[in-house]
C-alpha positions as semicolon CSV with decimal commas, in nm:
position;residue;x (nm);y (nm);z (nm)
1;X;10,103;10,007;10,384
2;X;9,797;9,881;10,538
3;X;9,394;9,865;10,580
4;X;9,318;10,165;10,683
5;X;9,006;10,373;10,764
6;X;8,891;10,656;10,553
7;X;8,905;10,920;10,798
8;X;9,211;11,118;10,728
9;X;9,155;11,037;10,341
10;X;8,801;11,229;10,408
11;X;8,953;11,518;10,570
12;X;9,238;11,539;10,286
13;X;8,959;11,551;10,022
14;X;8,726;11,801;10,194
15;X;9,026;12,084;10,269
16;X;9,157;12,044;9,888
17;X;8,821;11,964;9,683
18;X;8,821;11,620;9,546
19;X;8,720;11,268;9,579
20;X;8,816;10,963;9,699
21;X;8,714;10,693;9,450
22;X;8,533;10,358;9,622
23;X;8,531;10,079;9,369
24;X;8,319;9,755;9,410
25;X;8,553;9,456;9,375
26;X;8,415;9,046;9,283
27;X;8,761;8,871;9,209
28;X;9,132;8,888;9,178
29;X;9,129;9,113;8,838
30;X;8,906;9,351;8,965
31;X;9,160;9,430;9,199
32;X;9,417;9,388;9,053
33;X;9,333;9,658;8,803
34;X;9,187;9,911;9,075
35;X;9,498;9,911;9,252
36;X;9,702;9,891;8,978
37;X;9,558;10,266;8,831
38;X;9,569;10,401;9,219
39;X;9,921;10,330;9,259
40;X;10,016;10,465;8,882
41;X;9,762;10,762;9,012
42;X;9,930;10,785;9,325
43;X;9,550;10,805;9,446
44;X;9,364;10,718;9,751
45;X;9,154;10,438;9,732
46;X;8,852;10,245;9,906
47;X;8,797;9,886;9,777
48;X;8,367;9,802;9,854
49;X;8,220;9,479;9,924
50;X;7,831;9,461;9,830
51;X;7,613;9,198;9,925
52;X;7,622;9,011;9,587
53;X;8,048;9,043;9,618
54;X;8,043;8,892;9,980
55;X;7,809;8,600;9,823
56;X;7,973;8,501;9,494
57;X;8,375;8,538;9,589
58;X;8,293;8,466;9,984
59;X;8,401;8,714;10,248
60;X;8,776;8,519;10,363
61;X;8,890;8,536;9,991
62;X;8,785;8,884;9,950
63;X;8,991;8,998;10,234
64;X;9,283;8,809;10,131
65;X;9,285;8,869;9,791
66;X;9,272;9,308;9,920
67;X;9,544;9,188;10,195
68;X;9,705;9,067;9,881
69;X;9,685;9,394;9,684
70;X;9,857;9,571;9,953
71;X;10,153;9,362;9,986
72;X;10,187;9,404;9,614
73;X;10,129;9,754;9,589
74;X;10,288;9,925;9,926
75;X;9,907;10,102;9,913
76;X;9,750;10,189;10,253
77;X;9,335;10,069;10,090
78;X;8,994;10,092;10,265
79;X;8,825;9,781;10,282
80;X;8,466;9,885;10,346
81;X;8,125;9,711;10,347
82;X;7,853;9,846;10,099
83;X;7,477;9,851;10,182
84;X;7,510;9,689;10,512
85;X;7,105;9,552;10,531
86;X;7,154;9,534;10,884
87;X;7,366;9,537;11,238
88;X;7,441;9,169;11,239
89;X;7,576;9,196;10,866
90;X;7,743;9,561;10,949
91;X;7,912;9,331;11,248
92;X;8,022;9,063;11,071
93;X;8,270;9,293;10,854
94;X;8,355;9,438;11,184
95;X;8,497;9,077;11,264
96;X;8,618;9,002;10,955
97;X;8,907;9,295;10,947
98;X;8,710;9,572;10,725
99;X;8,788;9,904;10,806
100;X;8,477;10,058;10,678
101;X;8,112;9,969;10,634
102;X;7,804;10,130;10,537
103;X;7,490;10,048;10,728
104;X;7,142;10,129;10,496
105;X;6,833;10,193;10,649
106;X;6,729;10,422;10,383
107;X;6,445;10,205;10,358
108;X;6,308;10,236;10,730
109;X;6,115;10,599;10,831
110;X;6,340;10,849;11,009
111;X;6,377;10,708;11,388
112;X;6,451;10,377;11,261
113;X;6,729;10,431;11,053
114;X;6,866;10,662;11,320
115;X;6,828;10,379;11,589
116;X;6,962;10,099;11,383
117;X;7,261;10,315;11,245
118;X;7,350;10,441;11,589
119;X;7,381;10,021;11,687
120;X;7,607;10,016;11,388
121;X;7,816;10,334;11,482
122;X;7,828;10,229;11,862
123;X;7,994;9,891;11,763
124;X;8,216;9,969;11,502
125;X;8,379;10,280;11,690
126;X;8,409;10,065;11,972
127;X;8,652;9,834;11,746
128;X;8,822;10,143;11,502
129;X;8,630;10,120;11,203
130;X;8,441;10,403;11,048
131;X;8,065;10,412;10,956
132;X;7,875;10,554;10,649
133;X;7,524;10,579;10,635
134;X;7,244;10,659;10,389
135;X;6,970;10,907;10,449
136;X;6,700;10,947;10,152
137;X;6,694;10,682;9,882
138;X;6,830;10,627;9,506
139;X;6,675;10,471;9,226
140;X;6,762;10,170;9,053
141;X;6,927;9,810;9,179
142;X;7,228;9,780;9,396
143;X;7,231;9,362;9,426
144;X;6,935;9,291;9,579
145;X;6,817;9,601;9,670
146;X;6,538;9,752;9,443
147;X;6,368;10,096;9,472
148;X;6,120;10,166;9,280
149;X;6,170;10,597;9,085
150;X;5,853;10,617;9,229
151;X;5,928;10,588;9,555
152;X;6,281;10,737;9,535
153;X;6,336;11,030;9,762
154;X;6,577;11,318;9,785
155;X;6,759;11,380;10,088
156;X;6,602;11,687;10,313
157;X;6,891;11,885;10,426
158;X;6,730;11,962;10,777
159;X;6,691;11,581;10,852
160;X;7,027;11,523;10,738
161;X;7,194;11,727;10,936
162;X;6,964;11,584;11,295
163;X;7,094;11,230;11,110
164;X;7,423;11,332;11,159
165;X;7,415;11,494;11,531
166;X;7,199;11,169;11,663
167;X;7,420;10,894;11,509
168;X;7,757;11,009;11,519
169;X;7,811;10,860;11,150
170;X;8,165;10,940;11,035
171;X;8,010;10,985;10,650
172;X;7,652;11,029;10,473
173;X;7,531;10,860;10,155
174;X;7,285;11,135;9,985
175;X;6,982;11,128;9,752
176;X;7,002;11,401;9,481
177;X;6,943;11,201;9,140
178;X;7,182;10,949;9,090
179;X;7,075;10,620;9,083
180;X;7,221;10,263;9,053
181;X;7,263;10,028;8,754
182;X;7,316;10,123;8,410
183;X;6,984;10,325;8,330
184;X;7,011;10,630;8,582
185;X;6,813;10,837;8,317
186;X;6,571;10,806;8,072
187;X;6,543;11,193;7,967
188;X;6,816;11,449;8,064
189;X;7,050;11,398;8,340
190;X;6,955;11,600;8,647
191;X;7,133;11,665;9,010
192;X;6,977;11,862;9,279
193;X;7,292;12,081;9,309
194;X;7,123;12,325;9,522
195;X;6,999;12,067;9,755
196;X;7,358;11,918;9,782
197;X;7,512;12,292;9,845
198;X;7,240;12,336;10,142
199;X;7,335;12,006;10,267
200;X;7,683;12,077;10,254
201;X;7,604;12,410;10,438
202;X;7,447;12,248;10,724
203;X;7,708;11,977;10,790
204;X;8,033;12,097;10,619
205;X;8,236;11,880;10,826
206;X;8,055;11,568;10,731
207;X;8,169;11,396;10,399
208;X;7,913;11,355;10,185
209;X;7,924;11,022;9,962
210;X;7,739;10,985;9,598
211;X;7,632;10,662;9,519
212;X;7,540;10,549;9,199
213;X;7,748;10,741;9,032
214;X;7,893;10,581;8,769
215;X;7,891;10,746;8,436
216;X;7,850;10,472;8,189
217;X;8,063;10,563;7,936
218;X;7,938;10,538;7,579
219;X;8,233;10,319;7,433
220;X;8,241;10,078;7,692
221;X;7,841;10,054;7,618
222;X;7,925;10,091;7,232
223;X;8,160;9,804;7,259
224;X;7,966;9,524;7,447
225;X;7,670;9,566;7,213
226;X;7,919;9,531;6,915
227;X;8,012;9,223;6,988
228;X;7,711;9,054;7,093
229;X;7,599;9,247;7,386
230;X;7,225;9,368;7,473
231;X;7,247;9,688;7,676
232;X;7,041;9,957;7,458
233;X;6,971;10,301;7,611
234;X;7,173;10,298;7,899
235;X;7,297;10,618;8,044
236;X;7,515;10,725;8,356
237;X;7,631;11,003;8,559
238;X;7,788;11,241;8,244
239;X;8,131;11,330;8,490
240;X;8,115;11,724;8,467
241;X;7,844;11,671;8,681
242;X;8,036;11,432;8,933
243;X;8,343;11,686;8,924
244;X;8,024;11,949;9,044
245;X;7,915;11,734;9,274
246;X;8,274;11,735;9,449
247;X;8,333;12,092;9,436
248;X;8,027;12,118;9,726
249;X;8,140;11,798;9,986
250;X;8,109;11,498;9,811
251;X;8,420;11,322;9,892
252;X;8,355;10,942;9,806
253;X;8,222;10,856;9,469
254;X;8,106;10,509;9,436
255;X;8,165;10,295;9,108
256;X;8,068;10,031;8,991
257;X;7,859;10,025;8,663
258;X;8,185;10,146;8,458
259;X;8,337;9,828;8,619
260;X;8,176;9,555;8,471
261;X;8,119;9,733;8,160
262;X;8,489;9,794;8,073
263;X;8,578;9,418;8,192
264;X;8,249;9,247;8,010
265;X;8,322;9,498;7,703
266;X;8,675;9,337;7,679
267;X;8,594;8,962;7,734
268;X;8,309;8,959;7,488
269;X;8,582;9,166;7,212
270;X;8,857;8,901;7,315
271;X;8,624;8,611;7,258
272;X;8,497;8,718;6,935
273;X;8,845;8,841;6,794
274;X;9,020;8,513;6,925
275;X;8,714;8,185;6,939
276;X;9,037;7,966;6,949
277;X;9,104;8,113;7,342
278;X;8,951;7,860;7,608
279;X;9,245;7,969;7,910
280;X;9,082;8,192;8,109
281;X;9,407;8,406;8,147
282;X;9,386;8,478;7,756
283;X;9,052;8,706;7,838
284;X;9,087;8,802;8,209
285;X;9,360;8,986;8,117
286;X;9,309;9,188;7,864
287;X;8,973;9,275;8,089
288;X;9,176;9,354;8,390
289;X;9,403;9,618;8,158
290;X;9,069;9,769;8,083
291;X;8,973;9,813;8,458
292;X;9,283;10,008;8,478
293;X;9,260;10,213;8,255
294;X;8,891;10,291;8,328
295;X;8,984;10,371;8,660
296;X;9,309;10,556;8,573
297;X;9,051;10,798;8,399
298;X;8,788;10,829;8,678
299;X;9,115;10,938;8,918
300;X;9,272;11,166;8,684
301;X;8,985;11,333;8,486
302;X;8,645;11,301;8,723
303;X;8,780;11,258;9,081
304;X;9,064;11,526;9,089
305;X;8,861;11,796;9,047
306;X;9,086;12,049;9,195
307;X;9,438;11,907;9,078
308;X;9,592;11,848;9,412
309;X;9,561;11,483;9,538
């Protein structure tokens, strides 16, 4: 039991067709209830830091708390930094003891990102820990970053796989539809599955990472506008397009979404059921169990799309 990097989970995934789930974590429950299904799942598991995460719970207490989890659990986790703005922040988690980070310059025009991902790579190799990076960009809001549909692009497979030779990076993030935040589509779901097989062509033994791809499912949704919630119209990922999407190299699926919805659905339920509850442990719970079992379902049903593990 121990941090780990994802390397050897990659590998695993790519020879026997499924995913490695990557779940965002803010606080104790969070974790608690990740781990929690991934040890009943007997699952491999990466635990992701955003931006927002490292400024709300504070970098020292995340890594505790995920030090924590694997003392509890006897897991081996990936700690791993998501949408790394830059190489100072991509070095700090370096530092800090993650195992894992993701540098973005999706953002910058070709040579850039290559130039400030192969800083990133150079330095975290140098200490053990593995590098993702994102070529083409998603739609939607992942903490403070914003893109615009408009100016949302899809990954080309030829400049993907020059990405991949230039940089070194041990995993890609790719743009073929998904998007962050709860409203990934206003009409019919779509994936570029074509793009993603031609990708997978060119660098087959490069995993290939979906963000954005949580599905939002309806009941969660259902359930925090029943009791007082304001989310009308959202709509994720639906998973038989996920399990697709890991049948042709995508071997880290990144969740988040389905997160907060499951643990906000629960607290808002709890609170209206039970308006006598002020101890925070009445409704944190309860939310936690819901994490679980969210993410007891993304491993078993979405993830696992071959059956082996």
């Amino acid at each position: 039991m121990a941090l780990v990097t994802p390397d050897k989970m990659f590998q695993k995934a790519l020879k026997e067709d499924y995913a490695v789930g990557a779940f965002n974590v803010n606080n104790m429950e969070i974790i608690q209830g990740i781990v929690d299904a991934a040890k009943e799942e007997n699952a491999p598991l990466i635990l992701q830091v955003s931006a927002g995460a490292r400024k709300y719970a504070r970098p020292a207490y995340l890594v505790k708390l995920v030090e924590a989890a694997i003392l509890d659990t006897g897991l081996d986790i990936v700690l791993h930094l998501d949408h790394g703005e830059d190489f100072e922040i991509c070095k700090k988690c370096v530092d800090d003891g993650f195992t894992s980070v993701m540098v973005d310059g999706s953002k910058y025009p070709f040579k850039e990102n290559v130039a400030l991902t192969k800083e990133v790579v150079e330095y975290a190799h140098a200490h053990g820990v593995s590098v993702e990076a994102e070529l083409g960009r998603l739609a939607g809001i992942e903490d403070n970053v914003s893109v615009d549909k408009r100016s949302a692009s899809f990954t080309d497979p030829d400049e993907a796989a020059e990405f991949v030779k230039l940089t070194a990076v041990d995993s890609l993030a790719i743009a073929i539809g998904t998007s962050h935040g709860a409203y990934k589509f206003k009409g019919d779901p779509y994936l570029d599955f074509e793009r993603l097989k031609i990708i997978n062509k060119l660098i087959p033994d490069t995993p290939l990472v979906l963000h954005g791809a949580s599905t939002v499912l309806p009941e969660f949704v259902s359930l925090c506008n029943r009791y007082g919630g304001d989310i009308p119209g959202a709509k994720g990922v639906p998973e038989e397009m996920i399990r697709e999407a890991v049948k042709h190299g995508v071997c880290k699926v990144n969740i988040d979404t389905d997160l907060r919805l499951a643990m906000t659905a629960e607290i808002r339920k709890h609170l209206t059921d039970h308006p006598e509850d002020f101890d925070p442990r009445k409704y944190l719970g309860p939310a936690r169990d819901a994490i679980q079992a969210m993410v007891s379902h993304k491993i078993r049903n979405v993830l696992n799309a071959s059956g082996k593990r």
